[in-house]
C-alpha positions as MATLAB code, in Angstrom:
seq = 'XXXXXXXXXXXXXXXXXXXXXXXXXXXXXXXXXXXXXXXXXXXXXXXXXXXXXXXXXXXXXXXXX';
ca = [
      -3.015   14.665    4.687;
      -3.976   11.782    2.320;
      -1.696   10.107    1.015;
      -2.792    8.513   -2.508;
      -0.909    5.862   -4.013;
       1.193    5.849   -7.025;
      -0.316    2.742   -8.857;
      -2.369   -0.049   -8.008;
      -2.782   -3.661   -9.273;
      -5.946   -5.901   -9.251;
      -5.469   -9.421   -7.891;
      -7.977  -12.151   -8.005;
      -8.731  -11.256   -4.947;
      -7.165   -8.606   -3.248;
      -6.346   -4.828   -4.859;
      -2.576   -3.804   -3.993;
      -1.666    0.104   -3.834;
       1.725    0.917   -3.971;
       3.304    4.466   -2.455;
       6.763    5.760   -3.902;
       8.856    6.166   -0.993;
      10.932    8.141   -2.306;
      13.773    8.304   -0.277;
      11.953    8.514    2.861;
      12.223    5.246    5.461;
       9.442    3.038    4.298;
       8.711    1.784    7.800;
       7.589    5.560    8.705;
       5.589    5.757    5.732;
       3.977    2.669    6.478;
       2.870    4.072   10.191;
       1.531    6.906    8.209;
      -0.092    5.002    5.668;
      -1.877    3.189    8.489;
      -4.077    6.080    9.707;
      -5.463    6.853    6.277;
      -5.653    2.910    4.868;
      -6.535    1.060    8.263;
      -8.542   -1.819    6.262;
      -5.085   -3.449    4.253;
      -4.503   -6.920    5.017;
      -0.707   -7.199    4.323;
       2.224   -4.789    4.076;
       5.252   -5.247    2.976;
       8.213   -3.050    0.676;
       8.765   -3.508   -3.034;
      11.317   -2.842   -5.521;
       9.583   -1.921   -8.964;
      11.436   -0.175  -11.741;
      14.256    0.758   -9.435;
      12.197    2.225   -7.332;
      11.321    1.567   -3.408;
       7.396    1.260   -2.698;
       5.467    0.212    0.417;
       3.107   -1.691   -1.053;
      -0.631   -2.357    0.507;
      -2.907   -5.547    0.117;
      -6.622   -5.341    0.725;
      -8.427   -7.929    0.658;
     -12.075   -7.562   -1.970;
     -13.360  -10.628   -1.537;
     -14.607   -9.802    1.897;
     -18.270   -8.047    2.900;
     -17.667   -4.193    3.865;
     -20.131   -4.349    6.610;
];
């Protein structure tokens, strides 16, 4: 199953997608965001709104290929 993420926010360089985790452990939806988003740079939790989010950074400035 993909997982898609809640919201995302554009850096200068570097798109972030954050994933409610609502309620769950964040550190095993991180594992399982890992399978589907293998290409983030950075991981980390967030508190937005109230809210827990594991939060991915991928880098844009870098060549796909």
């Amino acid at each position: 199953m993909i997982l898609y993420p809640d919201f995302t926010e554009e850096k200068e360089n570097a798109t972030v997608l954050y994933f409610n985790a609502g309620g769950r452990d964040p550190q095993t939806l991180l594992r399982e965001l890992e399978s589907t988003y293998a290409c983030y740079s950075a991981a980390g939790t967030v508190q937005k709104d109230g809210k827990t989010y594991v939060a991915l950074e991928i880098n844009t400035d870098e060549p796909l290929v």
